[in-house]
PDB file of N, CA, C and O in Angstrom:
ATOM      1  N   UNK A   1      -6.259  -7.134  10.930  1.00  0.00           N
ATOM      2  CA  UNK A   1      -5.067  -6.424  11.349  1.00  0.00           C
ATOM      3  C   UNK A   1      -4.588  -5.554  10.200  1.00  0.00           C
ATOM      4  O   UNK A   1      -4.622  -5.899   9.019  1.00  0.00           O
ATOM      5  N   UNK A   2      -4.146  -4.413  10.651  1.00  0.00           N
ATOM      6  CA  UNK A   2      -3.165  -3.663   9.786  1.00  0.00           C
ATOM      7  C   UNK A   2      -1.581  -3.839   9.481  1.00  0.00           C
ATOM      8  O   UNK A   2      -0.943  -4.252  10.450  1.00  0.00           O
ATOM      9  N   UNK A   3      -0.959  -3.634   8.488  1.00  0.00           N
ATOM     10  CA  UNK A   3       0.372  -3.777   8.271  1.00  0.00           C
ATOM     11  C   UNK A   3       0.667  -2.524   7.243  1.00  0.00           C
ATOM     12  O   UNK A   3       0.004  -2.147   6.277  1.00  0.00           O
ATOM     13  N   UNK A   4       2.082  -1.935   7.872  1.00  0.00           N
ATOM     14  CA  UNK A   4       2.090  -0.850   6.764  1.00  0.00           C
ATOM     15  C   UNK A   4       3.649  -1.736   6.193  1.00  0.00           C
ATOM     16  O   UNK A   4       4.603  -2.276   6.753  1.00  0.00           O
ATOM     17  N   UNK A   5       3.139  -1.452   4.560  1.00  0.00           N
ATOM     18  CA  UNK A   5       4.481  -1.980   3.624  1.00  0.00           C
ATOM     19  C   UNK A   5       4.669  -1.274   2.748  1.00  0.00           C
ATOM     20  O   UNK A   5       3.823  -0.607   2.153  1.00  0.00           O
ATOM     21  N   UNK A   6       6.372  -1.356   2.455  1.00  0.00           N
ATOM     22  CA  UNK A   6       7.369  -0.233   1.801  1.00  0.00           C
ATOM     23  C   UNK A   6       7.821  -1.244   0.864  1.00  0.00           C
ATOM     24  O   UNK A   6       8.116  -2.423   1.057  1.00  0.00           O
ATOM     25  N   UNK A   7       7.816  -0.573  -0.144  1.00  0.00           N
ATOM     26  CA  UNK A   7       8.122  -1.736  -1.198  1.00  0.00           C
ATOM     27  C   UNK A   7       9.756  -0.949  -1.922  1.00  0.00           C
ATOM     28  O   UNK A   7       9.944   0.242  -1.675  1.00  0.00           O
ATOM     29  N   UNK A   8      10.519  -1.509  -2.537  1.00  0.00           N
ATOM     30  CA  UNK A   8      11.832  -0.911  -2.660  1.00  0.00           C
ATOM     31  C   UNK A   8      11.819  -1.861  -4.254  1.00  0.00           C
ATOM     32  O   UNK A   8      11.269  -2.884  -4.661  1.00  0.00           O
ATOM     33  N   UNK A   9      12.832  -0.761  -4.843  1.00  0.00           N
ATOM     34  CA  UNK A   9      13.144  -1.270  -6.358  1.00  0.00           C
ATOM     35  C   UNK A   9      12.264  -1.220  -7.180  1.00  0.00           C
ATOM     36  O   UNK A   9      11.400  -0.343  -7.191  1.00  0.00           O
ATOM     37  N   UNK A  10      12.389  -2.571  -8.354  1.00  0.00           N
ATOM     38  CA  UNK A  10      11.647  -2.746  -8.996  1.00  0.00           C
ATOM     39  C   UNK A  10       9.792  -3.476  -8.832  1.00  0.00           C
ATOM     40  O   UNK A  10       8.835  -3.670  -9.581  1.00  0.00           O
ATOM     41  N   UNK A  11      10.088  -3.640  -7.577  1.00  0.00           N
ATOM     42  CA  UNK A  11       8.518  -3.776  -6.917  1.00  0.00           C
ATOM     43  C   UNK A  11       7.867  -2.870  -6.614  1.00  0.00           C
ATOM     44  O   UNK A  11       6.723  -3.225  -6.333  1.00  0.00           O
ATOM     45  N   UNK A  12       8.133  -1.223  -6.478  1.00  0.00           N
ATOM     46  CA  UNK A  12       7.118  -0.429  -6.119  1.00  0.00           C
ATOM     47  C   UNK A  12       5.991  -0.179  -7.416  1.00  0.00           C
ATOM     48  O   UNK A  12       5.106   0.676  -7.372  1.00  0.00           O
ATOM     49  N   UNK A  13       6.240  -1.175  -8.647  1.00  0.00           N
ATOM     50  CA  UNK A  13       5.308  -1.364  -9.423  1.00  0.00           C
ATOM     51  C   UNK A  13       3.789  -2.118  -9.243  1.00  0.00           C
ATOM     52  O   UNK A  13       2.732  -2.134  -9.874  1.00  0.00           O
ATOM     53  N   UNK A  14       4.283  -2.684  -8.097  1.00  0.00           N
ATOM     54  CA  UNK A  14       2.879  -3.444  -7.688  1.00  0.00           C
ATOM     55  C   UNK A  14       1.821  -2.523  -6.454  1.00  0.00           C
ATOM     56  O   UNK A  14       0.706  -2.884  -6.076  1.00  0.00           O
ATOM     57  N   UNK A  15       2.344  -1.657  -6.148  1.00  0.00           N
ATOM     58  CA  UNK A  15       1.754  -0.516  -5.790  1.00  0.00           C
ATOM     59  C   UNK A  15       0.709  -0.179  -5.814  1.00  0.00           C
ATOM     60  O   UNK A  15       0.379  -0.891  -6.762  1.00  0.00           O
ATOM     61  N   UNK A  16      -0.394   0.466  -5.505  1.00  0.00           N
ATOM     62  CA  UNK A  16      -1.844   1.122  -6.461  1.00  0.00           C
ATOM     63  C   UNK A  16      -1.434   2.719  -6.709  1.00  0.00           C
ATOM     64  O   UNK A  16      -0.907   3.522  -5.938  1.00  0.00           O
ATOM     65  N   UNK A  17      -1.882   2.864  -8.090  1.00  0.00           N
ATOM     66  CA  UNK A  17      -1.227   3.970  -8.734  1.00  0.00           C
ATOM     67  C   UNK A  17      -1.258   5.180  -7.671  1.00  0.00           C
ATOM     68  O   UNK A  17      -0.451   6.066  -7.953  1.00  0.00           O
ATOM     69  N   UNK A  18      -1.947   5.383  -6.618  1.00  0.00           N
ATOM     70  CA  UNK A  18      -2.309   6.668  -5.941  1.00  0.00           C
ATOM     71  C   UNK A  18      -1.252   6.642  -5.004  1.00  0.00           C
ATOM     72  O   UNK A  18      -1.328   7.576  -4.205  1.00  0.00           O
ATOM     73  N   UNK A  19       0.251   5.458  -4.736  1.00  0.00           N
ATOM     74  CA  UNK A  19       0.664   5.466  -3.735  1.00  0.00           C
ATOM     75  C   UNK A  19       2.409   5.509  -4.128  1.00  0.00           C
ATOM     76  O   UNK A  19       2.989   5.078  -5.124  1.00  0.00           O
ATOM     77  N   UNK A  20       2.891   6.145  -3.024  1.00  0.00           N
ATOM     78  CA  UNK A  20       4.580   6.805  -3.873  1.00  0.00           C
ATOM     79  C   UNK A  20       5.360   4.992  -3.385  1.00  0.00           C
ATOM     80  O   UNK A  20       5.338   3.989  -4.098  1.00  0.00           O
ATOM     81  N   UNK A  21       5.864   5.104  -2.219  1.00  0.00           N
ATOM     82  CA  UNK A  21       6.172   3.415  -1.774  1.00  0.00           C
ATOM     83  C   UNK A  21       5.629   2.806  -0.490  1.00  0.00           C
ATOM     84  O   UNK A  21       6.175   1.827   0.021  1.00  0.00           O
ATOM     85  N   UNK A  22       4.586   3.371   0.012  1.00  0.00           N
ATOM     86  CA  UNK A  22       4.070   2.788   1.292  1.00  0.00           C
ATOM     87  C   UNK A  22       2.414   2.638   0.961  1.00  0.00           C
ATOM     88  O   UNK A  22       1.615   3.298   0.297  1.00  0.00           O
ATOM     89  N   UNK A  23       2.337   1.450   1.760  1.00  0.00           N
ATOM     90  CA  UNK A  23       0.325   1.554   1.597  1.00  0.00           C
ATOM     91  C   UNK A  23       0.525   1.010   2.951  1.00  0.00           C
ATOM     92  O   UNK A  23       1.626   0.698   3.404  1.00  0.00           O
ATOM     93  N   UNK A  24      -0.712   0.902   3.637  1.00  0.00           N
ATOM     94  CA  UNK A  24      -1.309   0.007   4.576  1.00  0.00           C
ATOM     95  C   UNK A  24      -2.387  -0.813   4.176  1.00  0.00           C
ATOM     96  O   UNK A  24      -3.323  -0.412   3.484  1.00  0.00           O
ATOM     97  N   UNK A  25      -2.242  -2.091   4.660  1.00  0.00           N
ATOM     98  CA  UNK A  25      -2.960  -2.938   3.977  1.00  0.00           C
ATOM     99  C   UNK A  25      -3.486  -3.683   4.983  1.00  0.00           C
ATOM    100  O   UNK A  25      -2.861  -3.880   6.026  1.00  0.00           O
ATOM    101  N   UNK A  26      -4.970  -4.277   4.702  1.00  0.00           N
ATOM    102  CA  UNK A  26      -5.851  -4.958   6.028  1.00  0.00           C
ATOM    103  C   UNK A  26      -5.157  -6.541   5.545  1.00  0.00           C
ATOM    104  O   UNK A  26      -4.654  -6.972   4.508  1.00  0.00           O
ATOM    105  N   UNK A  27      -5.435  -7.086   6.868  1.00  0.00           N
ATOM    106  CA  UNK A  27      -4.710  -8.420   6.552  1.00  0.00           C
ATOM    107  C   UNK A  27      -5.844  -9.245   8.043  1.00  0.00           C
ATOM    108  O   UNK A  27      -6.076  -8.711   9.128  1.00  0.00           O
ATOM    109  N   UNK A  28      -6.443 -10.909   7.468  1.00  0.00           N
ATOM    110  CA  UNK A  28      -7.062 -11.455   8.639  1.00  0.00           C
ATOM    111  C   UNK A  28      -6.399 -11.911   9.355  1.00  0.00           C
ATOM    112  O   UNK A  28      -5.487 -12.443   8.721  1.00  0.00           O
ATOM    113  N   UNK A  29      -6.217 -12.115  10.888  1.00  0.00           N
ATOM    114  CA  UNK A  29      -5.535 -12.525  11.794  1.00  0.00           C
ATOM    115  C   UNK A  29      -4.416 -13.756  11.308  1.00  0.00           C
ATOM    116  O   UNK A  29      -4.944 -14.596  10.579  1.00  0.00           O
ATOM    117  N   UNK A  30      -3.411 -13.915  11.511  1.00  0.00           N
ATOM    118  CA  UNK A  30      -2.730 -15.107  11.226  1.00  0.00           C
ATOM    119  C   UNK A  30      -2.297 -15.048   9.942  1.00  0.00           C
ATOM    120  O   UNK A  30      -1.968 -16.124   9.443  1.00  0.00           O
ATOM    121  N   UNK A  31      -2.213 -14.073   9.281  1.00  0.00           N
ATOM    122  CA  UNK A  31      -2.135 -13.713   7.825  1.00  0.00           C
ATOM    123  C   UNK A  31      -0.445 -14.153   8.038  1.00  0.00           C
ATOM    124  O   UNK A  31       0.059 -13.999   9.150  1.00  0.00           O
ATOM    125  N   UNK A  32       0.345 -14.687   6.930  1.00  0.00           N
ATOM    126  CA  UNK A  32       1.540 -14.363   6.793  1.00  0.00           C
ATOM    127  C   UNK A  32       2.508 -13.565   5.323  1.00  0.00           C
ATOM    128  O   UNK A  32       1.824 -13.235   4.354  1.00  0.00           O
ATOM    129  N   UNK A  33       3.745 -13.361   5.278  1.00  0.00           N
ATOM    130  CA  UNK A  33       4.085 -12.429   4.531  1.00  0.00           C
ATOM    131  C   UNK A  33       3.434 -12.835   2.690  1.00  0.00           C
ATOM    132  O   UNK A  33       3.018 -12.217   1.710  1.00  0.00           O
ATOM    133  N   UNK A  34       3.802 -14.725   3.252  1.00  0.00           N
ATOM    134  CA  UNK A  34       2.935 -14.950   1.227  1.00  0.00           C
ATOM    135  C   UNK A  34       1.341 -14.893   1.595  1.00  0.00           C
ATOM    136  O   UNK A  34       0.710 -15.913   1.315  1.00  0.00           O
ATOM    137  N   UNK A  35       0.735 -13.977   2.099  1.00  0.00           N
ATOM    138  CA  UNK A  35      -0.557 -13.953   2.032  1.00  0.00           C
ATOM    139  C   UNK A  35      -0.408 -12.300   1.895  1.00  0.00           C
ATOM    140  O   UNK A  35      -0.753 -11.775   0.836  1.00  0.00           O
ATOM    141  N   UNK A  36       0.070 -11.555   2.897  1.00  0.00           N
ATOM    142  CA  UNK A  36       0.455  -9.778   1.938  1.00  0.00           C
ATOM    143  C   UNK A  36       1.178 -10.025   0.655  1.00  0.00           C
ATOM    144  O   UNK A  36       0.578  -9.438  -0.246  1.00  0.00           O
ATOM    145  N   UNK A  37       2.296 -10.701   0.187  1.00  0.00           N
ATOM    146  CA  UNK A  37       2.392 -10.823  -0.959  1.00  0.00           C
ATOM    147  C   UNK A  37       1.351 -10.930  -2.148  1.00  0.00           C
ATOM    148  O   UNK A  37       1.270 -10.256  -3.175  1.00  0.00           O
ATOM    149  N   UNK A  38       0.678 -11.852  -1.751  1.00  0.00           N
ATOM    150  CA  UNK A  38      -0.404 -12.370  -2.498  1.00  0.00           C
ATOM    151  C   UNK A  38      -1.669 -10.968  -2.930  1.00  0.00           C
ATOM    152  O   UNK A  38      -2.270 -10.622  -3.947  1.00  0.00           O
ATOM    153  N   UNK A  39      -1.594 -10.524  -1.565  1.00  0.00           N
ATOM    154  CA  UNK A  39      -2.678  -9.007  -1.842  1.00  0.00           C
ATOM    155  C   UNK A  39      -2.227  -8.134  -2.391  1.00  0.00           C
ATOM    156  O   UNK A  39      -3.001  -7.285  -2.834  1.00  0.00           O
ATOM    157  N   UNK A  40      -0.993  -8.004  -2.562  1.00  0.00           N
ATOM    158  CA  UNK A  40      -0.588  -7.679  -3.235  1.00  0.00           C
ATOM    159  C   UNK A  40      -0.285  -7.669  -4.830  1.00  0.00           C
ATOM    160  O   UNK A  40       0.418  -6.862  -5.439  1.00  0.00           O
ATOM    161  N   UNK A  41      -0.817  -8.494  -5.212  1.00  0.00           N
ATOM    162  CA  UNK A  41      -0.098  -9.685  -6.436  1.00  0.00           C
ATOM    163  C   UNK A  41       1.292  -9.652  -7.200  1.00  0.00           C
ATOM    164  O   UNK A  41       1.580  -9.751  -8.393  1.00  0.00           O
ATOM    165  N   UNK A  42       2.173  -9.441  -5.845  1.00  0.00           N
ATOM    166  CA  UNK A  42       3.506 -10.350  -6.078  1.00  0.00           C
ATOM    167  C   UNK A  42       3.936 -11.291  -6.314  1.00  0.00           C
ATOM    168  O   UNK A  42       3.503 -11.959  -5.376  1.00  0.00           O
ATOM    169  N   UNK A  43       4.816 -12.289  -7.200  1.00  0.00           N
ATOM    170  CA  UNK A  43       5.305 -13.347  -7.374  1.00  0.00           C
ATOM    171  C   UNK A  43       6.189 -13.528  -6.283  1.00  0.00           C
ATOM    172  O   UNK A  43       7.148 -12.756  -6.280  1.00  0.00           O
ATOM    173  N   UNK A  44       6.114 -14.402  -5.292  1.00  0.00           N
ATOM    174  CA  UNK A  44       7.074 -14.648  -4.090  1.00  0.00           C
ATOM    175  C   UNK A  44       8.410 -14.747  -5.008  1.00  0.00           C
ATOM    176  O   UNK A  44       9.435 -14.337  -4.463  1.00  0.00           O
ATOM    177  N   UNK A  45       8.504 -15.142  -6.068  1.00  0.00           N
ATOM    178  CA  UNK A  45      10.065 -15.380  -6.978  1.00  0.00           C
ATOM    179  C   UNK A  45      10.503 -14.141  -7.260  1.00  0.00           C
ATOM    180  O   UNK A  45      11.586 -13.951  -7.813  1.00  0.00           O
ATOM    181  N   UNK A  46       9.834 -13.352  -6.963  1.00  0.00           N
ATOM    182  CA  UNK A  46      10.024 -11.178  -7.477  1.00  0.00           C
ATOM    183  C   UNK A  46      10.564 -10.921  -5.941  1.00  0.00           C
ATOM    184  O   UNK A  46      10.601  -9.716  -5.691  1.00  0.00           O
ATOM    185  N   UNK A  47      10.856 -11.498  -5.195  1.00  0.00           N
ATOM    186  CA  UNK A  47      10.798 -11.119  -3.424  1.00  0.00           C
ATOM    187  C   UNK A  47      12.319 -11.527  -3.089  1.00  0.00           C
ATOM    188  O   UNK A  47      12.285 -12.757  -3.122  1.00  0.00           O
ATOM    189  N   UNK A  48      13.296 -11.237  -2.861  1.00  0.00           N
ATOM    190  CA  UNK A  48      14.666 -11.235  -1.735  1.00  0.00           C
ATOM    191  C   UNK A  48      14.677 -11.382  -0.452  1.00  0.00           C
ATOM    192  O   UNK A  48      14.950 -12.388   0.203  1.00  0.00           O
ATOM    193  N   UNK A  49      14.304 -10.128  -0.039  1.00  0.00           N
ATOM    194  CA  UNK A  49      14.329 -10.128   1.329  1.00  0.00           C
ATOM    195  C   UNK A  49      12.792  -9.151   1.993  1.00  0.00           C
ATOM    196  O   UNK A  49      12.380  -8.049   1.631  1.00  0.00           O
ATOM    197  N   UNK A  50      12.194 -10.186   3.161  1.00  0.00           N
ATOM    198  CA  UNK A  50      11.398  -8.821   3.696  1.00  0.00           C
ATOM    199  C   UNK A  50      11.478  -8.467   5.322  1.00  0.00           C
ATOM    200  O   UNK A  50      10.757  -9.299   5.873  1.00  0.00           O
ATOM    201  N   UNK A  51      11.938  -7.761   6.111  1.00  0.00           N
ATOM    202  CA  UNK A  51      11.890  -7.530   7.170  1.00  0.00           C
ATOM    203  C   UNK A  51      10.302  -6.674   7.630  1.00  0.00           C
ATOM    204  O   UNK A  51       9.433  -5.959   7.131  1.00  0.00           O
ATOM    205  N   UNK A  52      10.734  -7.440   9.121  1.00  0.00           N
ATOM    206  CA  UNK A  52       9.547  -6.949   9.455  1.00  0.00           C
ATOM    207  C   UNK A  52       9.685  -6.093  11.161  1.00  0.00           C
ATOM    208  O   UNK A  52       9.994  -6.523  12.273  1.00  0.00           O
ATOM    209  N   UNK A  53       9.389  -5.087  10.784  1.00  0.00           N
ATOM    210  CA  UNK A  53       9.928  -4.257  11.866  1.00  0.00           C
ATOM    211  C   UNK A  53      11.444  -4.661  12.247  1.00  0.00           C
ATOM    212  O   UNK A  53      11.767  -5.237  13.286  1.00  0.00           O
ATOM    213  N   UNK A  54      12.360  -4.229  11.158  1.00  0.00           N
ATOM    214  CA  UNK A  54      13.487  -3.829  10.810  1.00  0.00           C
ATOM    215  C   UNK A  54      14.355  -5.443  11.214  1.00  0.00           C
ATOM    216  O   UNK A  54      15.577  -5.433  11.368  1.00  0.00           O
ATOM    217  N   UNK A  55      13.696  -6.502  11.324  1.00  0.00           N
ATOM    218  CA  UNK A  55      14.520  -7.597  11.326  1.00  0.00           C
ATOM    219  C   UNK A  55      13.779  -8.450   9.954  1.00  0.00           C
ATOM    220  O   UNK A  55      12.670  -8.402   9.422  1.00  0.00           O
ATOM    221  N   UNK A  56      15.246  -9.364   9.683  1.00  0.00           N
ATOM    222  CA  UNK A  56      14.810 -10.041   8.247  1.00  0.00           C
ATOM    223  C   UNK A  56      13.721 -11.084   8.932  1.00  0.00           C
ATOM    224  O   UNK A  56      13.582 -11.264  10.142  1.00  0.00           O
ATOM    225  N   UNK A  57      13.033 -11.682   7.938  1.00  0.00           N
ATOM    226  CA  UNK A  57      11.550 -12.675   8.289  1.00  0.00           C
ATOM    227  C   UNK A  57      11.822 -13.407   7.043  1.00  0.00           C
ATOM    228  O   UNK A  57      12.338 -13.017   5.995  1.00  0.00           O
ATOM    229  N   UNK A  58      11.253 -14.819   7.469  1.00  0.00           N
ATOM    230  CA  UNK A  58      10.851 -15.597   6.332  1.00  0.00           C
ATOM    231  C   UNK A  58       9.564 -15.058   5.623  1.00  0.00           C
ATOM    232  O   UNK A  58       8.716 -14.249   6.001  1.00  0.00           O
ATOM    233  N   UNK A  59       9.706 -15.799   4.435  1.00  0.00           N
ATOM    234  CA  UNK A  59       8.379 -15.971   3.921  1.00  0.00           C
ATOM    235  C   UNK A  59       7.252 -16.150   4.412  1.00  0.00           C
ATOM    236  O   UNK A  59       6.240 -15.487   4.182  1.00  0.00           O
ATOM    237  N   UNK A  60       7.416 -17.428   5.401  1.00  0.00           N
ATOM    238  CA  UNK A  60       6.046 -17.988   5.785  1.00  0.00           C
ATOM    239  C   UNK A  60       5.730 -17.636   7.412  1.00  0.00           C
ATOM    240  O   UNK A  60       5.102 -18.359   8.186  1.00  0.00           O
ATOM    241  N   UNK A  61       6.342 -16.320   7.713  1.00  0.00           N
ATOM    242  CA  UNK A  61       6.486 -15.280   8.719  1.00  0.00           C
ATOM    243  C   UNK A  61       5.204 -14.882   9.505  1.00  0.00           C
ATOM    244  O   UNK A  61       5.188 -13.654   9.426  1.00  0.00           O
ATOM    245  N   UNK A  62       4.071 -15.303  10.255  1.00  0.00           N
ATOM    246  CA  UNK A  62       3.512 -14.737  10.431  1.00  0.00           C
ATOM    247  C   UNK A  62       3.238 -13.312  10.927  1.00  0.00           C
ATOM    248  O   UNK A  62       4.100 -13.090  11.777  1.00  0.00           O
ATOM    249  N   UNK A  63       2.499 -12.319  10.805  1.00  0.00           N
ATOM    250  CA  UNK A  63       2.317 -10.987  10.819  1.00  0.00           C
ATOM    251  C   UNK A  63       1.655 -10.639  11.887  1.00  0.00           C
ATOM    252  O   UNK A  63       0.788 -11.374  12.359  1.00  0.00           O
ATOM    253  N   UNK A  64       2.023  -9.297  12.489  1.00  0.00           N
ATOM    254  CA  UNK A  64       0.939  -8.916  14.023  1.00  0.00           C
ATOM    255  C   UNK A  64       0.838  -7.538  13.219  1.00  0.00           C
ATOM    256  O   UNK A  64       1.694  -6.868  12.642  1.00  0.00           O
ATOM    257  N   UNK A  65      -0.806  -7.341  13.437  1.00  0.00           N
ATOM    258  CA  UNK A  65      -1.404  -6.257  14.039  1.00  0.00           C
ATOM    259  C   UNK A  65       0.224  -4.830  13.713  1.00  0.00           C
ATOM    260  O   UNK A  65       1.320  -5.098  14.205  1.00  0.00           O
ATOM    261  N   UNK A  66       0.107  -4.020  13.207  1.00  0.00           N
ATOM    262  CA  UNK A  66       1.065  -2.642  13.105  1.00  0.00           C
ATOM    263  C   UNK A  66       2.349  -2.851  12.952  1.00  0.00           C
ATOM    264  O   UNK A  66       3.241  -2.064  13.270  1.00  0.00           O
ATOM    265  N   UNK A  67       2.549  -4.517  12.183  1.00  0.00           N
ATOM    266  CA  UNK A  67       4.131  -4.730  12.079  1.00  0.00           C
ATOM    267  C   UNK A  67       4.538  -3.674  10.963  1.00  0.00           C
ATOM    268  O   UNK A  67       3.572  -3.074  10.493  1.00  0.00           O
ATOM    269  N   UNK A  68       5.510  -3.407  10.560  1.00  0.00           N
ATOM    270  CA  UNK A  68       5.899  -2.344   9.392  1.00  0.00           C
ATOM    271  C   UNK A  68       7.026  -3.336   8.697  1.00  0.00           C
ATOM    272  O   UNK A  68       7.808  -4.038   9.337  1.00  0.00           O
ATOM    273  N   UNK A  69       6.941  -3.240   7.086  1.00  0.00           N
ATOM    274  CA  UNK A  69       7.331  -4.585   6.635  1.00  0.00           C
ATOM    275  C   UNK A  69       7.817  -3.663   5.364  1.00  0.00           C
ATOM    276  O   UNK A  69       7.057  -2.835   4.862  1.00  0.00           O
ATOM    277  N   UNK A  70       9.263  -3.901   4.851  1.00  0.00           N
ATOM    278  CA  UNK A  70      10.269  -3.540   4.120  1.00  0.00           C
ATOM    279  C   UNK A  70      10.279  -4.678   3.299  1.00  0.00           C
ATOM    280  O   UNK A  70      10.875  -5.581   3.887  1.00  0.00           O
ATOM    281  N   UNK A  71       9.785  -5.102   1.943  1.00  0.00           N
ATOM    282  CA  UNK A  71       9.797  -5.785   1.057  1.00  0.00           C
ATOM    283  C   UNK A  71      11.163  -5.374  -0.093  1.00  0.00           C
ATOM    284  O   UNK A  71      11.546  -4.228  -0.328  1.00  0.00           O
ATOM    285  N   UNK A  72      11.593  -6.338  -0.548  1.00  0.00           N
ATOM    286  CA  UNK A  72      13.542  -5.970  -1.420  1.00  0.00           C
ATOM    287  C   UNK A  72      13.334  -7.128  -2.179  1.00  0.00           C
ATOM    288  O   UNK A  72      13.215  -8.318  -1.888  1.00  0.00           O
ATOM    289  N   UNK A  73      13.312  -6.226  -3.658  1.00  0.00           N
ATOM    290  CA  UNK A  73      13.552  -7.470  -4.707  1.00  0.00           C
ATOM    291  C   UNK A  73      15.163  -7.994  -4.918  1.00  0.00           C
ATOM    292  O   UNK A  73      16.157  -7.309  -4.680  1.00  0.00           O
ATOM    293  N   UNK A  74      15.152  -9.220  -5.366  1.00  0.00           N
ATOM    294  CA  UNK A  74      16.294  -9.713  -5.263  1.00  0.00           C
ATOM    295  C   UNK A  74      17.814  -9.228  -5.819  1.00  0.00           C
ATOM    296  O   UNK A  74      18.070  -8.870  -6.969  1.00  0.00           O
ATOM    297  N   UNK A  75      18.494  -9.293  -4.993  1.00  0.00           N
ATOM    298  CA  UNK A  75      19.922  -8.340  -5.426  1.00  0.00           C
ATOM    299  C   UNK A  75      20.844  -8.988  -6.193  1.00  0.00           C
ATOM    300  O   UNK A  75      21.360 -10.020  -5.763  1.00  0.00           O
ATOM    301  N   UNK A  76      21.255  -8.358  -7.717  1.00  0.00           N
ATOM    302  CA  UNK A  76      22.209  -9.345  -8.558  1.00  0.00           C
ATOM    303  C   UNK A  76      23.716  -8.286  -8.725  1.00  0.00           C
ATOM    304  O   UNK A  76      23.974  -7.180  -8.250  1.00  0.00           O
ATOM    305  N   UNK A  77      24.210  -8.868  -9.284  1.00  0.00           N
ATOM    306  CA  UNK A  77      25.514  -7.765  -9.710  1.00  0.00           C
ATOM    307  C   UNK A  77      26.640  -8.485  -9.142  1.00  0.00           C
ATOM    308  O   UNK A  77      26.410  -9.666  -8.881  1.00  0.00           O
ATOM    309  N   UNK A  78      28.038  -7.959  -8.840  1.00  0.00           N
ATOM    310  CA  UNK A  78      29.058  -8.612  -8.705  1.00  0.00           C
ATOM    311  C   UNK A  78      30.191  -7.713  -9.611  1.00  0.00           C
ATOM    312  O   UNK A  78      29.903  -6.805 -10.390  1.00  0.00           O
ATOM    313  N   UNK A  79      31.510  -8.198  -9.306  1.00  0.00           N
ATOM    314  CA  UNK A  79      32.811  -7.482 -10.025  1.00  0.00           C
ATOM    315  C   UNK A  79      32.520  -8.690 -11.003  1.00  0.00           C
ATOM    316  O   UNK A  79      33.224  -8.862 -11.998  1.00  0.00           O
TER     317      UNK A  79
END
C-alpha cells in the first residue's frame, strides 16, 4: 500500500534530502503508523500528534492503502 506523509516542524528533518515536506511511502498491508514511523527512522518520542486523513490516530493506528497522514512533533510553550 501507499501512504502519502507530511511531516511538520522539526521532523521534516527525517525527510530524504530530494523532498520539501511530503513523500509517499510503500508500506505492507496491515502496516501501522509505528511501522511508517519506523521507515522513516523516527523516534515515536519525536512524534505528538499524527492524523490520518485529517482525523487524530493513535500510534498503533492501522493504515489503508492512500490514507494521507500529517505527522506533528510535540508542542511545548505556555505563558
Amino acid at each position: 500500500m501507499r501512504v502519502t506523509v507530511k511531516l511538520f516542524g522539526g521532523l521534516r528533518k527525517y525527510l530524504p534530502a530530494s523532498t520539501d515536506r511530503c513523500v509517499e511511502i510503500e508500506l505492507p498491508d496491515g502496516a501501522t503508523a509505528v511501522d511508517l514511523l519506523a521507515r522513516l527512522r523516527i523516534p515515536p518520542d519525536h512524534v505528538g500528534v499524527i492524523a490520518a486523513n485529517q482525523q487524530q490516530v493513535e500510534k498503533t493506528a492501522t493504515l489503508h492503502d492512500g490514507d494521507e497522514l500529517h505527522v506533528f512533533a510535540p508542542l511545548a510553550g505556555g505563558l
